[in-house]
N, C-alpha and C positions, 0 to 999 in steps of 0.2 A: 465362588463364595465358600466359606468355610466356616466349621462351625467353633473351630479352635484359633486363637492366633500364632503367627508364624515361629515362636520362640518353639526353643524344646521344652520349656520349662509346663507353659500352659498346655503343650500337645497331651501332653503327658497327664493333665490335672483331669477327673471325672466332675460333668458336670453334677454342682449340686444345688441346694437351695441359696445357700449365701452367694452364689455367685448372679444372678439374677435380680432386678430393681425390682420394686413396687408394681402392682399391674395398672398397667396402662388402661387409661377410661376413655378415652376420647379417640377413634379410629376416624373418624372421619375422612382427614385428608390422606386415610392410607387406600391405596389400591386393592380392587375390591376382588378374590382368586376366585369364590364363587356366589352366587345370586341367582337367587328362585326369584320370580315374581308370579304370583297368583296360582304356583305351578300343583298341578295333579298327578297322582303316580299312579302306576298299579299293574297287573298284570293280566294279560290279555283284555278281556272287557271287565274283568275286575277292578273296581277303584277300591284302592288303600287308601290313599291321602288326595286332599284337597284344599285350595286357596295355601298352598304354602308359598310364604315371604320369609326368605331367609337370606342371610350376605353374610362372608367371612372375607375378613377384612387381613393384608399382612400383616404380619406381625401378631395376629388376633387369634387367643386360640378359645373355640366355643365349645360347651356341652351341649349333646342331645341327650336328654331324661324322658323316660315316660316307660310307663308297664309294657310289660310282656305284650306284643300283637301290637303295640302304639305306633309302628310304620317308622322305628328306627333304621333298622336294616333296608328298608327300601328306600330311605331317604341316601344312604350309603352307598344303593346301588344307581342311583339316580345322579349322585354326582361324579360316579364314576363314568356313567354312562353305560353302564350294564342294563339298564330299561332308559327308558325316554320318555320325556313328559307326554303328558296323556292329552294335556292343556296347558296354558301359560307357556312361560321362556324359562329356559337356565341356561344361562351363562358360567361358561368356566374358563379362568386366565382370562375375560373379555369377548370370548367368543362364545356365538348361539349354537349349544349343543343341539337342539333339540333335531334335527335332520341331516348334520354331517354326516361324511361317510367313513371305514375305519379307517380308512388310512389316518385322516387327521384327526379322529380320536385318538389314536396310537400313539402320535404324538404330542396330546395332551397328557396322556397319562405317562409320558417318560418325566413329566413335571411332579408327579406324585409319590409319594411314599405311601406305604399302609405297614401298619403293626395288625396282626390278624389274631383274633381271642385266642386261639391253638398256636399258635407264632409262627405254625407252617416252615419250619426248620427240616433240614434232609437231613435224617439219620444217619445216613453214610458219608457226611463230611463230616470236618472237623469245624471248631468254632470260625477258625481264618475262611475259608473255602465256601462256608454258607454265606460269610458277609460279602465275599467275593464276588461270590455268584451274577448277579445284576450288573457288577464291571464286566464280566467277562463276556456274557451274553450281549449287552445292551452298548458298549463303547467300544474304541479301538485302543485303549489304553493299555501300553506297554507294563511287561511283569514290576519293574519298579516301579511308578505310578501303581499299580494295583496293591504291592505292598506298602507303601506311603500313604496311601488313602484309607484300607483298610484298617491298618494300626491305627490311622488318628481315631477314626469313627469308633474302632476297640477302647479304644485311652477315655473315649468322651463317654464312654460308659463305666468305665473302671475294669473292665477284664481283657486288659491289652493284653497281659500277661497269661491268657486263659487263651490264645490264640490257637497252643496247639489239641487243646483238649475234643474230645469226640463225645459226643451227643449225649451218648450215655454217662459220661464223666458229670454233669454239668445238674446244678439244680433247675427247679421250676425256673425259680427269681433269676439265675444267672442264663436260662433259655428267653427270658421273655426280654435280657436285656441284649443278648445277641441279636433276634428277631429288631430289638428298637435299633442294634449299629445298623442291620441291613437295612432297615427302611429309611435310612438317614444317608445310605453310603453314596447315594446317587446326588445327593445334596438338593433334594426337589424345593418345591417352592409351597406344596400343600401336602398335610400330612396327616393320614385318617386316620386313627388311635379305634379297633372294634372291642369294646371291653379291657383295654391293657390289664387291668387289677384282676382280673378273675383269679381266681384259684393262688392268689399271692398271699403271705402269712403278712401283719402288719408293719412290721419292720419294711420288706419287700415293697409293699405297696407305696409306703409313704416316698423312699425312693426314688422306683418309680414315675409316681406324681412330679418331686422334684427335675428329675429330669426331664419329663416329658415340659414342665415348666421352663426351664432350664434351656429348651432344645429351641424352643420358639421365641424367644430372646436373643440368646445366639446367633443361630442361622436366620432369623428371622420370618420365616414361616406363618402359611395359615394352618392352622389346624383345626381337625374337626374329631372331640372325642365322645365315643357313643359308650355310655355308663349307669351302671346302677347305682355306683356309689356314688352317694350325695355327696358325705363330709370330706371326702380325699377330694372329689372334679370342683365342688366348690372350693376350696381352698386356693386351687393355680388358676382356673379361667378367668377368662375378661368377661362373660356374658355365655348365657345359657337360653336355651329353647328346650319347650317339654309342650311333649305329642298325648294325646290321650283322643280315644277313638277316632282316628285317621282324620288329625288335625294339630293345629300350633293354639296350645291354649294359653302361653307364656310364655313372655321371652324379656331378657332383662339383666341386669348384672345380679350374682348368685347373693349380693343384700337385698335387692328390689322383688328376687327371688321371694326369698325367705319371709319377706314383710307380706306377698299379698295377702288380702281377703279372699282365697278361694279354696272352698274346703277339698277339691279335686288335687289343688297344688299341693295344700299343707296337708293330709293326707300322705300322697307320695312323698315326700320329702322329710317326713317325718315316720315315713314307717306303719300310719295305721291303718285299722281296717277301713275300705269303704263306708262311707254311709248305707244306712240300710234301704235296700232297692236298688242300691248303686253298684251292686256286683258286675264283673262283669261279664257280658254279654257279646260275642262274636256276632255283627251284624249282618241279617240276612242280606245276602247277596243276588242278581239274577242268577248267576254260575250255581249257589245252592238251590234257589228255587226250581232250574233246570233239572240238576240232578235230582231233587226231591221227587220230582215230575216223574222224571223217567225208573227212578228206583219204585213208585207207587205201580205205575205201568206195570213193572217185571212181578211185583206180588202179587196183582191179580191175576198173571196169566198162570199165577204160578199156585193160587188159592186153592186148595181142599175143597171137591166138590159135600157142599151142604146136606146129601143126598145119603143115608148112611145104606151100607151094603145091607141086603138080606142074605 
């Protein structure tokens, strides 16, 4: 699969906006690369999340939204399979993660791409050699092949020609689009996007967004992108989910978004403050209640006796 076609002309073109249709509404009869049912996260006897229902569909790329602490990032590690459900199923590619062993996790995740908020670039290659990296390690793919691939995947971002440049040479926007060849170069079939827009100037971002549009049309891809920015991730998704205290309070295409009646939604998505009493609040845990326990313990052994010296 590729995410260019075979002419030299289009290897050569950067994906952009225009080149991608209208966003698809109706996924239904597409195959489904990941699905929670009812599923729980969290770590050790800690629960983050709970009753999540969630599917990404091919072709389909979804937002996850929600404040700081809303159990984004364990939702990312969850379908990675870096934790395990706690409860419920997840399914990833059609199979039940929840008690594999690594081996055939290992080979679920050669299915996957990730773009990482920091882009996770090695300073000591140059642009070619970090896209490379994942051929060289992960396939038996001879040096032609590795050049032929890498350049296409450079070309679909626009800085084929930036191939020999070195780490330091390179801006933010032109790091985080290197970081996107390398998560594309393996041509996976699910693509996590953690924050792509951070620290990008507007110009950048919008970009960006196109491409990351752009990539899941093409290659055809699921994707799952985890963001704060409402007006750029609404703009390219098919369908959004947003977490707010370790849960799915919304989910829906980013106009179904926009319309509800829920002042926790319109709130986030518009930028305001809480309602008042609605700040929020880190919920008491067993794991805190434990240490509260034991941190009360160590101060009374440790109390000033009441007794004043003569």
């Amino acid at each position: 699969m590729s995410i260019t076609s075979s002419d030299s002309s289009s290897r050569d073109t950067p994906i952009v906006s225009s080149d991608y249709p209208a966003k698809q509404t109706d996924f239904s009869r597409s195959e489904k690369v990941v699905e929670f049912n009812n599923v729980s996260l969290g770590y050790g006897s800690r629960v983050v999340l709970t009753g999540v229902n969630l599917s990404i569909h091919k072709g389909q790329l979804i937002a996850l939204i929600g404040g700081s602490g809303s159990g984004k990032s364990t939702i990312l590690r969850g379908v990675t399979g870096q934790i395990r459900p706690m409860a419920g199923e997840a399914r990833l590619f059609g199979q039940v993660i929840n008690h594999i062993n690594k081996k055939e996790l290992s080979l679920l995740r050669k299915k996957m791409g990730v773009l990482f908020q920091q882009g996770a670039l090695f300073t000591d290659l140059n642009t070619f050699e970090n896209v490379a990296y994942p051929l060289r390690e992960l396939t038996t793919m001879d040096e032609a092949q590795v050049v032929d691939r890498v350049l296409e995947k450079l070309s679909a971002v626009g800085l084929k020609a930036a191939a020999h440049l070195g780490m330091s040479e390179v801006s933010g926007g032109m790091a985080r689009r290197i970081a996107l060849a390398r998560a594309i170069v393996m041509e996976p079939e699910l693509l996590l996007y953690d924050e792509p827009f951070a620290g990008l100037d507007p110009i950048s971002m919008n970009q960006t967004a196109d491409m990351l549009r752009g990539i899941t049309d093409k290659l055809g891809t699921a994707g799952l992108l985890i963001t704060h920015d409402i007006e750029e991730s609404f703009r390219i998704v098919d369908y959004v989910y947003m977490l707010h205290q370790g849960a799915v309070i919304a989910e829906g295409t980013p106009e179904q978004i926009r319309a509800l009646d829920d002042s926790r939604v319109q709130n986030f998505i518009n930028g305001l403050p809480p309602e008042e009493g609605a700040r929020f609040e880190y919920p008491i845990t067993p794991d805190y209640e434990s240490w509260y326990t034991e941190k009360q313990k160590l101060l009374a052994r440790h109390k000033p006796s009441q007794h004043k010296e003569r």
